[in-house]
PyMOL Python script that loads the backbone (N, CA, C, O; Angstrom):
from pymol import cmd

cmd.read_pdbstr("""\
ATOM      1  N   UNK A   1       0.838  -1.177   0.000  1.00  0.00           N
ATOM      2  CA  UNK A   1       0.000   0.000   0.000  1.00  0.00           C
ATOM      3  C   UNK A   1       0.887   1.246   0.000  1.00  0.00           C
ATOM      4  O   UNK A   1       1.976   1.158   0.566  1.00  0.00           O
ATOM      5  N   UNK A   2       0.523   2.421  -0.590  1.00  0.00           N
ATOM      6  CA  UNK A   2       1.534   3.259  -0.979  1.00  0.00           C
ATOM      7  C   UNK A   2       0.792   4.678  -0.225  1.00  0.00           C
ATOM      8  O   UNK A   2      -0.202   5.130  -0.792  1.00  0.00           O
ATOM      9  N   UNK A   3       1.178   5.211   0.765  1.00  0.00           N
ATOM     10  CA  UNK A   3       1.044   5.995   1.375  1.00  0.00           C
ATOM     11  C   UNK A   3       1.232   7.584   0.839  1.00  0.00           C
ATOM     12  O   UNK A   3       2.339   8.037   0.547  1.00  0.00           O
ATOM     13  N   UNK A   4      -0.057   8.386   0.752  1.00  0.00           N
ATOM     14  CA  UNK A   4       0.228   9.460   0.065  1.00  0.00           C
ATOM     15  C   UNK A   4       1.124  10.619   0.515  1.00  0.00           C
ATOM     16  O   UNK A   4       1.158  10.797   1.733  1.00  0.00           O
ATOM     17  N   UNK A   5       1.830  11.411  -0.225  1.00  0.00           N
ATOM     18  CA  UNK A   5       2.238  12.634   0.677  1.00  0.00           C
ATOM     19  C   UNK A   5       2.014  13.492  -0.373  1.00  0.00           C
ATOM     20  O   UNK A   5       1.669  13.319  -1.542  1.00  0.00           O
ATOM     21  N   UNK A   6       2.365  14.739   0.493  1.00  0.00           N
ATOM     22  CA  UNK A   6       2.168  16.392  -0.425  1.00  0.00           C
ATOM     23  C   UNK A   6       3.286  16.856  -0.165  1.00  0.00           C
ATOM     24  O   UNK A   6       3.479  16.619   1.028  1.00  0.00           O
ATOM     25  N   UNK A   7       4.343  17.508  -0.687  1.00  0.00           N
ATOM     26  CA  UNK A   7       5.036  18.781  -0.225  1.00  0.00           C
ATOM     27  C   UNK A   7       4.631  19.307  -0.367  1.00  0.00           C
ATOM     28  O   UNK A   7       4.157  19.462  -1.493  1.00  0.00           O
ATOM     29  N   UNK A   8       4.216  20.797   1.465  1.00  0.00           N
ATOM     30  CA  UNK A   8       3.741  21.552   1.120  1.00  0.00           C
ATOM     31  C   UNK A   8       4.469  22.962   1.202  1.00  0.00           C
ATOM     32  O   UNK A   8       3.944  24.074   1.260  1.00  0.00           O
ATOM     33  N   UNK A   9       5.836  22.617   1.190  1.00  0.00           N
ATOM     34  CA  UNK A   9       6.522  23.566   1.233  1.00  0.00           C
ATOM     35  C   UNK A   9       8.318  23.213   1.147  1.00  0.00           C
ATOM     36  O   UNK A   9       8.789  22.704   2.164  1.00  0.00           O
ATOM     37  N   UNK A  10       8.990  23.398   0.324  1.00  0.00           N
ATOM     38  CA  UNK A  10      10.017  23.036  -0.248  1.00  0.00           C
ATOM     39  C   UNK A  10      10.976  24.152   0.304  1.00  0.00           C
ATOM     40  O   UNK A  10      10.902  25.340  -0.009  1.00  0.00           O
ATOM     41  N   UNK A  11      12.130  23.448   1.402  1.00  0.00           N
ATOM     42  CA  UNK A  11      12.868  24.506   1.944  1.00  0.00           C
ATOM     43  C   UNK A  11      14.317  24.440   1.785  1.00  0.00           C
ATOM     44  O   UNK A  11      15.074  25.242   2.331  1.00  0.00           O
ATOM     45  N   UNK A  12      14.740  23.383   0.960  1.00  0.00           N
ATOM     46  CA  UNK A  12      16.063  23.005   0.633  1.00  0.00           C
ATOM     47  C   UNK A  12      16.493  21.871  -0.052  1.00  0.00           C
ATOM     48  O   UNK A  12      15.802  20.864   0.106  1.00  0.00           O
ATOM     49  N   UNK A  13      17.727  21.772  -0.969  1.00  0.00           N
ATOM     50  CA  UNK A  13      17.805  20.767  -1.067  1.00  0.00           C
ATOM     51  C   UNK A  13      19.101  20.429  -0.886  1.00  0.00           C
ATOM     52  O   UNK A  13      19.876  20.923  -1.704  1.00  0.00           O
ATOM     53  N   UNK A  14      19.845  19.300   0.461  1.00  0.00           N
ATOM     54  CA  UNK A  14      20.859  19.332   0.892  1.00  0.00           C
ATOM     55  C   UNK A  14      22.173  18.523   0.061  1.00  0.00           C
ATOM     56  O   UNK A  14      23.341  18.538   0.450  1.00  0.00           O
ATOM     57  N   UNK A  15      21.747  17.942  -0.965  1.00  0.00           N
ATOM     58  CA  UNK A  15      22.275  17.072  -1.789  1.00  0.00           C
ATOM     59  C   UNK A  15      21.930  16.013  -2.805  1.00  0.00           C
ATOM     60  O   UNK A  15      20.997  15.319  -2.399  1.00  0.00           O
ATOM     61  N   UNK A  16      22.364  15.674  -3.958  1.00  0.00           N
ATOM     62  CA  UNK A  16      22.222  15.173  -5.204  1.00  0.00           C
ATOM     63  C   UNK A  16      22.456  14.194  -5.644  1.00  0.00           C
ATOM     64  O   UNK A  16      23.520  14.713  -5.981  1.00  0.00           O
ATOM     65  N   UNK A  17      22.533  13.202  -6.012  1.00  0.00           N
ATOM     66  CA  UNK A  17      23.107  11.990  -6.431  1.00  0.00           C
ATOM     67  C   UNK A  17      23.097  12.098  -8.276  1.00  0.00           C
ATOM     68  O   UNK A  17      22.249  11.987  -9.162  1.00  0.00           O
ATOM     69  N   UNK A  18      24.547  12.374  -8.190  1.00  0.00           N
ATOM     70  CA  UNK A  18      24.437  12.835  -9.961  1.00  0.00           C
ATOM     71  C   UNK A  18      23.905  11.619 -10.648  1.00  0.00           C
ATOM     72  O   UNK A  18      22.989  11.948 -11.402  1.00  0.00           O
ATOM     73  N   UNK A  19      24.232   9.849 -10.670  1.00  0.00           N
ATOM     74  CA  UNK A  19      24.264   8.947 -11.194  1.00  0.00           C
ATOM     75  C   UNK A  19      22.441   9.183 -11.412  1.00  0.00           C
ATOM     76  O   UNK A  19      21.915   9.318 -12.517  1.00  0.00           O
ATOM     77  N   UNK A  20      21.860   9.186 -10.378  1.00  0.00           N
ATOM     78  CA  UNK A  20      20.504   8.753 -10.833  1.00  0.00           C
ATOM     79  C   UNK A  20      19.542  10.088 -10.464  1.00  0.00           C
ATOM     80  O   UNK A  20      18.416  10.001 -10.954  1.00  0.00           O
ATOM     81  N   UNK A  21      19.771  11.170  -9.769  1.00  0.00           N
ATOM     82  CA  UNK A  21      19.482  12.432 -10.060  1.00  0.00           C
ATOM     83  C   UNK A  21      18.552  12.511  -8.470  1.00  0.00           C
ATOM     84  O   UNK A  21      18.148  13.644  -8.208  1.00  0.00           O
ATOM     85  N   UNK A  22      18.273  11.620  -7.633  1.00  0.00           N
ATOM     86  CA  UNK A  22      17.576  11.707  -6.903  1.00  0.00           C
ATOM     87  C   UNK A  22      18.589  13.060  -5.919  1.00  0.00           C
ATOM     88  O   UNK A  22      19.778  13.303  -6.126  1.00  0.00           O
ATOM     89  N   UNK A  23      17.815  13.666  -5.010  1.00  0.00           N
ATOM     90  CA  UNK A  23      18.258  14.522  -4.408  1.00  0.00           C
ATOM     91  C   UNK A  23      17.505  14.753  -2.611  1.00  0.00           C
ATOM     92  O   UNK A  23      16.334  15.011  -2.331  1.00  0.00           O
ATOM     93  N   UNK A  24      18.541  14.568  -1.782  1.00  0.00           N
ATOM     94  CA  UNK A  24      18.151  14.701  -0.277  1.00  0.00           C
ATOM     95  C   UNK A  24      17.730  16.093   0.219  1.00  0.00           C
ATOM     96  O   UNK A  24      18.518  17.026   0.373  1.00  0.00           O
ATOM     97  N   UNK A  25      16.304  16.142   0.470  1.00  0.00           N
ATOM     98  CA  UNK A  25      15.734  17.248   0.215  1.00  0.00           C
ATOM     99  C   UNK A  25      14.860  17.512   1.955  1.00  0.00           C
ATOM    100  O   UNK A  25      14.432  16.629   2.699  1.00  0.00           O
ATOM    101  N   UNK A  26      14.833  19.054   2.174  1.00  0.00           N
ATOM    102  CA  UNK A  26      14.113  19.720   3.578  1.00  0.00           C
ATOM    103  C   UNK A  26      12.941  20.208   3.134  1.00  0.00           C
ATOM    104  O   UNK A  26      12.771  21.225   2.461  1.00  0.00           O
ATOM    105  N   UNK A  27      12.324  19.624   3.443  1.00  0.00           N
ATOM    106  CA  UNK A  27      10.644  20.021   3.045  1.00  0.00           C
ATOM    107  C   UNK A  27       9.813  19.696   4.357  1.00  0.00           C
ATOM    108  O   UNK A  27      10.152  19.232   5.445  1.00  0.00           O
ATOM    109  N   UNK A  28       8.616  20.106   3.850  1.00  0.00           N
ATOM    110  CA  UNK A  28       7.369  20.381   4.897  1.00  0.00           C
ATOM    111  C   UNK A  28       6.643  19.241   3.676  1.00  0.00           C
ATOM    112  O   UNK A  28       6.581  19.198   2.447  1.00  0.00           O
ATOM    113  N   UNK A  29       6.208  18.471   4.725  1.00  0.00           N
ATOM    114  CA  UNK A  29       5.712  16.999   3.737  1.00  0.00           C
ATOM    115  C   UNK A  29       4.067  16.796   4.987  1.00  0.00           C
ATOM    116  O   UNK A  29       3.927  17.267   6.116  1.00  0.00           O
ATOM    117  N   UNK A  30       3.184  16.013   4.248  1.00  0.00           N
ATOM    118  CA  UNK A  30       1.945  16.107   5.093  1.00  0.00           C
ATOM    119  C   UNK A  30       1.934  14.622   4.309  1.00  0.00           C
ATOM    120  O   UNK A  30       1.812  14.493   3.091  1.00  0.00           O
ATOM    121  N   UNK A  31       2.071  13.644   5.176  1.00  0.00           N
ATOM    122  CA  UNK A  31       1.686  12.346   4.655  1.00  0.00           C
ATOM    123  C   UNK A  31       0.479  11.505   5.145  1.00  0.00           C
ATOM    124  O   UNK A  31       0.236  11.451   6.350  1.00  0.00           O
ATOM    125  N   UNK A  32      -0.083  11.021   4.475  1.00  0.00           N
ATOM    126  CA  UNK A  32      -1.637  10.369   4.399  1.00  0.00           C
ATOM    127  C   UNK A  32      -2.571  11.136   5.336  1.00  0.00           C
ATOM    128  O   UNK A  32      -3.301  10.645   6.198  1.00  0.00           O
ATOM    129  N   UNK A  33      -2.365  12.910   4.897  1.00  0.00           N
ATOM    130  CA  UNK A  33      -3.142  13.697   4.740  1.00  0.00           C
ATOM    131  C   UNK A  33      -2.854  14.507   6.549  1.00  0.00           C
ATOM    132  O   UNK A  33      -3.451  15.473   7.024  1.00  0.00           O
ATOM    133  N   UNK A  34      -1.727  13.649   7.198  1.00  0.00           N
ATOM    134  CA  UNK A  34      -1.502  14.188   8.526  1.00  0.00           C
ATOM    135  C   UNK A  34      -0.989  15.630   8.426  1.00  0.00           C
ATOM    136  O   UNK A  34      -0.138  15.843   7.562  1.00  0.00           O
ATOM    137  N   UNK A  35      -1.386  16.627   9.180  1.00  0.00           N
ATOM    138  CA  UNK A  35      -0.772  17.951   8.997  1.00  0.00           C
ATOM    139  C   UNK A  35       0.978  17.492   8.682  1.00  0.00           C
ATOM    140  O   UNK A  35       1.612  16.468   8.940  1.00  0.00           O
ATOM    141  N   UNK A  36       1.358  18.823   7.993  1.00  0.00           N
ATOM    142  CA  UNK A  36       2.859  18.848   7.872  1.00  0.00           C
ATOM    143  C   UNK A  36       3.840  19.048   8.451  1.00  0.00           C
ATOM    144  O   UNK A  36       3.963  20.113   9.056  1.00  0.00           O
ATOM    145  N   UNK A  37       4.925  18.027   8.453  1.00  0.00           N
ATOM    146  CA  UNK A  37       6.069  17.981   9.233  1.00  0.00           C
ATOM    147  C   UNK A  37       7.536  18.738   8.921  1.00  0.00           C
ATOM    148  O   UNK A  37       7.577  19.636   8.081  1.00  0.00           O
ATOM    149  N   UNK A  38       8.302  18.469   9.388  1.00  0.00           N
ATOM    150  CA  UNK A  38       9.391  18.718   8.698  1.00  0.00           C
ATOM    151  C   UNK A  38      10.535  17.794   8.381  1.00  0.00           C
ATOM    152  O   UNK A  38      11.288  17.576   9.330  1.00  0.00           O
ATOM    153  N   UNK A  39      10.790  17.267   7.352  1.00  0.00           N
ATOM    154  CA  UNK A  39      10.745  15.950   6.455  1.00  0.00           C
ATOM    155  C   UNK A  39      12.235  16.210   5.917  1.00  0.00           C
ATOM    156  O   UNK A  39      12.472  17.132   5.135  1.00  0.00           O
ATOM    157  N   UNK A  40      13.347  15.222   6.449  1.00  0.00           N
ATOM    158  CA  UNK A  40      14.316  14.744   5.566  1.00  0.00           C
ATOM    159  C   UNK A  40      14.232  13.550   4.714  1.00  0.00           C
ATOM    160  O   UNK A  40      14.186  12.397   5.143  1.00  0.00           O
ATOM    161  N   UNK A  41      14.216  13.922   3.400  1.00  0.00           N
ATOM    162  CA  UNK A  41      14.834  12.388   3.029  1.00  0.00           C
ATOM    163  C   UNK A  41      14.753  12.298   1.225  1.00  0.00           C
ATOM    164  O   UNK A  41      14.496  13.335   0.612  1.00  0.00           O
ATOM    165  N   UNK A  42      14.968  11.129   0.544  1.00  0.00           N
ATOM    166  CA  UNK A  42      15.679  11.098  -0.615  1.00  0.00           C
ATOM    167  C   UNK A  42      14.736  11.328  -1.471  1.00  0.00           C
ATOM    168  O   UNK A  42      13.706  10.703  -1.219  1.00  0.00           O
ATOM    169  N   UNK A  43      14.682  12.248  -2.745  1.00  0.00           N
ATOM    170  CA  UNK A  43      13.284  12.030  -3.663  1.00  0.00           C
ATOM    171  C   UNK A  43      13.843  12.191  -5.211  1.00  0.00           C
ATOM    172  O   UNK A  43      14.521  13.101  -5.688  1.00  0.00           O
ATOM    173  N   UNK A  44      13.387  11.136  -5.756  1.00  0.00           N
ATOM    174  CA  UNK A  44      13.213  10.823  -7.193  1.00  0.00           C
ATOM    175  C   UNK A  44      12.845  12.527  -8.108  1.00  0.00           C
ATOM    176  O   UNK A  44      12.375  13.635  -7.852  1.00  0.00           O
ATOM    177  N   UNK A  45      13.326  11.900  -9.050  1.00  0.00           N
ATOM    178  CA  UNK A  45      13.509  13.798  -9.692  1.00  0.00           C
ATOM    179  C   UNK A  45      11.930  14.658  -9.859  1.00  0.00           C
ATOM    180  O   UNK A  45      11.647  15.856  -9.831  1.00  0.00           O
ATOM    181  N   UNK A  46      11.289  13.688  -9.999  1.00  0.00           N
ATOM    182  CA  UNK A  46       9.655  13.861 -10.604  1.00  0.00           C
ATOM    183  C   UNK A  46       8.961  13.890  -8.788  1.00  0.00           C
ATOM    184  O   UNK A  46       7.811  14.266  -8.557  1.00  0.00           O
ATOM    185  N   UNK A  47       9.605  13.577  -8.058  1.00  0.00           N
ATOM    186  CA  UNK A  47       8.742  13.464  -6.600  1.00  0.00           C
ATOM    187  C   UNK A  47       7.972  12.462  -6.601  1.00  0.00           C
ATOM    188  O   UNK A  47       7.226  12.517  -5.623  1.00  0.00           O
ATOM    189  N   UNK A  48       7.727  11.215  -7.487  1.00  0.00           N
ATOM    190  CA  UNK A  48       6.589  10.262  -7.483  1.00  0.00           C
ATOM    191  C   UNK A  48       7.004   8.706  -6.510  1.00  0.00           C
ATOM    192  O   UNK A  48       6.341   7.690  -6.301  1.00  0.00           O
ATOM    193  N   UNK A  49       8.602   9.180  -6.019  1.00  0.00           N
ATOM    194  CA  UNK A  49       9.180   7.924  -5.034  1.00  0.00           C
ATOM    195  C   UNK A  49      10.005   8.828  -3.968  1.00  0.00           C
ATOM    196  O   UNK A  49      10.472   9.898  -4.358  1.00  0.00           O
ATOM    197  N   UNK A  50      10.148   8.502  -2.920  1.00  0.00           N
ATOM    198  CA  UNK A  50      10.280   9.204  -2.117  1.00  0.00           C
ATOM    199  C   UNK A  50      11.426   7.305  -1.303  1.00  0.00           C
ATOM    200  O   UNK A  50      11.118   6.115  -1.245  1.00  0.00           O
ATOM    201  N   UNK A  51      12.503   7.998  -0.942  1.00  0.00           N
ATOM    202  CA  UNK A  51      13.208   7.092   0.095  1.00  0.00           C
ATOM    203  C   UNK A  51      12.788   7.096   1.634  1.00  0.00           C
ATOM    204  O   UNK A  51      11.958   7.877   2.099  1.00  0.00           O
ATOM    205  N   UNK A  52      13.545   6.015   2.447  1.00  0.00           N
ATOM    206  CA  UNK A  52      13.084   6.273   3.595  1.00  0.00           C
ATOM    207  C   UNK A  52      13.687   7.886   4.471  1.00  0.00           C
ATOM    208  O   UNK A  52      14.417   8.724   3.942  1.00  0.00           O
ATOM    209  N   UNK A  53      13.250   7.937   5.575  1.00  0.00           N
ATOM    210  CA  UNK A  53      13.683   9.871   5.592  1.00  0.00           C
ATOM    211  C   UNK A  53      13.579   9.531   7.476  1.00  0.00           C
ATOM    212  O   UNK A  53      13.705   8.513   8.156  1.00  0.00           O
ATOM    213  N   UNK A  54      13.310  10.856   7.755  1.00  0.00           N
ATOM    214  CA  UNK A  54      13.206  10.979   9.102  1.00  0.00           C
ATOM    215  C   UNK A  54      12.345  12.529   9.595  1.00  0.00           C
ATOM    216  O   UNK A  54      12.910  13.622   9.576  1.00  0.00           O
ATOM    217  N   UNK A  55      10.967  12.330   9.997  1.00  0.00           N
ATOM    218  CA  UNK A  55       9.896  13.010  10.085  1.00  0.00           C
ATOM    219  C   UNK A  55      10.145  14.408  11.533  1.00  0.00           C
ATOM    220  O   UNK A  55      10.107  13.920  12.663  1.00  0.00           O
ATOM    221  N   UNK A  56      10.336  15.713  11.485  1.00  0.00           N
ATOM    222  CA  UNK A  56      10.537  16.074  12.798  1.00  0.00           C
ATOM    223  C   UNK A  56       9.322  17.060  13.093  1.00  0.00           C
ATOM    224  O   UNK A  56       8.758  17.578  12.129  1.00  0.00           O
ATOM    225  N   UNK A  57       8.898  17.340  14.386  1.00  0.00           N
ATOM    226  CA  UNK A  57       8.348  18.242  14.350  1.00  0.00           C
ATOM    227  C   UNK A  57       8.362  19.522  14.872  1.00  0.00           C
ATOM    228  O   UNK A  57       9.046  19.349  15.881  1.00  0.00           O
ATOM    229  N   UNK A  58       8.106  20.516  14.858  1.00  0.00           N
ATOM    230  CA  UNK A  58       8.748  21.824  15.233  1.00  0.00           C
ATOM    231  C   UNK A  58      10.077  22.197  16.567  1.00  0.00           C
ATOM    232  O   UNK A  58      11.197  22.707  16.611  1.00  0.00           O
ATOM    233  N   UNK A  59       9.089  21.569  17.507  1.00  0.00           N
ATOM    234  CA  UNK A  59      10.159  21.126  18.897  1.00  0.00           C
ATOM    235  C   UNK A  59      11.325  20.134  18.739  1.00  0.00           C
ATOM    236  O   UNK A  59      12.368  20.235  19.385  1.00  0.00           O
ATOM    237  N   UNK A  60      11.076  19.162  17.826  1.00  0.00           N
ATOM    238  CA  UNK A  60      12.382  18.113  17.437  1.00  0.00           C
ATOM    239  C   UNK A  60      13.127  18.960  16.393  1.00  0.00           C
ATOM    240  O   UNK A  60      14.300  18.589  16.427  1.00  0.00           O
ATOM    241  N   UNK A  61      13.023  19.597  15.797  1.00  0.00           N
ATOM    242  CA  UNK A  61      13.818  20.691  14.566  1.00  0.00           C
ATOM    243  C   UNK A  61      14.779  21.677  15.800  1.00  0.00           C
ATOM    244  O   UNK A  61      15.989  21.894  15.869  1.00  0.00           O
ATOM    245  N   UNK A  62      13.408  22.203  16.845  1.00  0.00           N
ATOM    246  CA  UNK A  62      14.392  23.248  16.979  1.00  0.00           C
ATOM    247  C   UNK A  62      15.487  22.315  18.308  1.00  0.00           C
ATOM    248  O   UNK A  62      16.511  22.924  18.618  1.00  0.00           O
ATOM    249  N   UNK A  63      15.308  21.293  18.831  1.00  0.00           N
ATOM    250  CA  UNK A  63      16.101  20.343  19.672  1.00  0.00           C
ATOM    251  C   UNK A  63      17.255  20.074  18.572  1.00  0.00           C
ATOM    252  O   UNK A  63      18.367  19.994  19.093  1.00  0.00           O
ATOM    253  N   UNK A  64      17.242  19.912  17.114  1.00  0.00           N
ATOM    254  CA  UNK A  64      18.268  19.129  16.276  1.00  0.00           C
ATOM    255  C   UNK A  64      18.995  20.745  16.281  1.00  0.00           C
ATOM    256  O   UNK A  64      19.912  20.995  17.062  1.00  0.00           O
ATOM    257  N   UNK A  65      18.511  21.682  15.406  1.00  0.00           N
ATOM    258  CA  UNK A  65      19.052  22.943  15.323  1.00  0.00           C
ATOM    259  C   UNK A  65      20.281  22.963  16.407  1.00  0.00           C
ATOM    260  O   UNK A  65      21.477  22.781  16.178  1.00  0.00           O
ATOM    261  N   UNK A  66      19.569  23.265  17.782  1.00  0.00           N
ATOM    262  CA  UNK A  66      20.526  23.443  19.118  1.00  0.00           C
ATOM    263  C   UNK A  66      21.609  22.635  19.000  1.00  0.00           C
ATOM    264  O   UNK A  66      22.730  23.135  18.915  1.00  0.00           O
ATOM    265  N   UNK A  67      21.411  21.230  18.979  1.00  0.00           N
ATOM    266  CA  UNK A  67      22.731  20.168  18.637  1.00  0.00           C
ATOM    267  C   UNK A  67      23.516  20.237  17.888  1.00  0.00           C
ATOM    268  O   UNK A  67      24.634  19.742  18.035  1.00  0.00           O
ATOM    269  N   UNK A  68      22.987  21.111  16.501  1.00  0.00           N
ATOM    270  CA  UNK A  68      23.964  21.121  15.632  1.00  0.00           C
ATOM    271  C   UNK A  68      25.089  22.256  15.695  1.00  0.00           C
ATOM    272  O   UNK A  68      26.285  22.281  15.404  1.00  0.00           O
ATOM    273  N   UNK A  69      24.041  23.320  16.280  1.00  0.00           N
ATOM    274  CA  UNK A  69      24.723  24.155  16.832  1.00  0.00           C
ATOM    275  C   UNK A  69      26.290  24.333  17.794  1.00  0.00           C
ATOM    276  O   UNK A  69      27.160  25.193  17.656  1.00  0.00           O
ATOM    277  N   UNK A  70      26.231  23.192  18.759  1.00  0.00           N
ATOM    278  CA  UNK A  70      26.973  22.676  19.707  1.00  0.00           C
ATOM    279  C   UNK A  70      28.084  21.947  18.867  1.00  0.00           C
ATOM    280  O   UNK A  70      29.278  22.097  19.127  1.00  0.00           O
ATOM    281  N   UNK A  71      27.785  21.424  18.200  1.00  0.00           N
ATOM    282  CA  UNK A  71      29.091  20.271  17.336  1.00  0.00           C
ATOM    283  C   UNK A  71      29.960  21.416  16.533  1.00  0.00           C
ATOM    284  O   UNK A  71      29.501  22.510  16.204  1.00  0.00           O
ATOM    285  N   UNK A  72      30.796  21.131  16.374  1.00  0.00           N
ATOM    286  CA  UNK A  72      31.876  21.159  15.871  1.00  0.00           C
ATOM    287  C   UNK A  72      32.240  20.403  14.379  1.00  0.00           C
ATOM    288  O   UNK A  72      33.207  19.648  14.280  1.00  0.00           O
ATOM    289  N   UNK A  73      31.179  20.764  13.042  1.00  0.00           N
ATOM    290  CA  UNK A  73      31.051  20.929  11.943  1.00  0.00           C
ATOM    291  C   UNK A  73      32.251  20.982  11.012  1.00  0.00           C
ATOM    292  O   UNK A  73      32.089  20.333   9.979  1.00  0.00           O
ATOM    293  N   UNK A  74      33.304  21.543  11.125  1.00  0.00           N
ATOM    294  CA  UNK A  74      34.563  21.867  10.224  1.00  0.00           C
ATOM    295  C   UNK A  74      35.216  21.013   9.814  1.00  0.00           C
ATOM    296  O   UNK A  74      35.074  20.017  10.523  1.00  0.00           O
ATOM    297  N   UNK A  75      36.145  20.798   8.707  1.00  0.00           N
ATOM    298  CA  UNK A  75      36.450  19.915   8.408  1.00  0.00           C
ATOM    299  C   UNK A  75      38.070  19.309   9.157  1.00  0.00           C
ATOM    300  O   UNK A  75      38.526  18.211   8.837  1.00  0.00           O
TER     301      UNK A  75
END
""", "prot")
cmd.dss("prot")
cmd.show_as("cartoon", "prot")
cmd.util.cbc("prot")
cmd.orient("prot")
């Protein structure tokens, strides 16, 4: 069974996979019609397949934000 979603708001896209074009994308996604989240994860160029991802919601965004904040990012 194939579970619907919407993007309803497209806020980035963090990376590409040149070979097959799919791209790891930050969006506001509302799946099988649940209000919208804030949605990592892999999508087919057309949006009609979507990979597995990881769903957050406002309080878990701004909890990840803070963490990322804290790390030490550089190369």
């Amino acid at each position: 069974m194939r579970i619907e979603s919407e993007i309803t708001e497209c806020v980035a896209v963090l990376s590409m996979n040149e070979k097959t074009g799919w791209q790891k994308e930050l969006n506001y996604v509302s799946w099988g019609g649940d209000p919208p989240k804030l949605d990592i994860r892999d999508w087919a160029p057309d949006h009609e397949k979507a990979g597995r991802g990881a769903r957050l919601t406002k309080a878990e965004a701004k909890r990840l934000r803070e963490a990322l904040e804290e790390m030490d990012l550089e190369d």
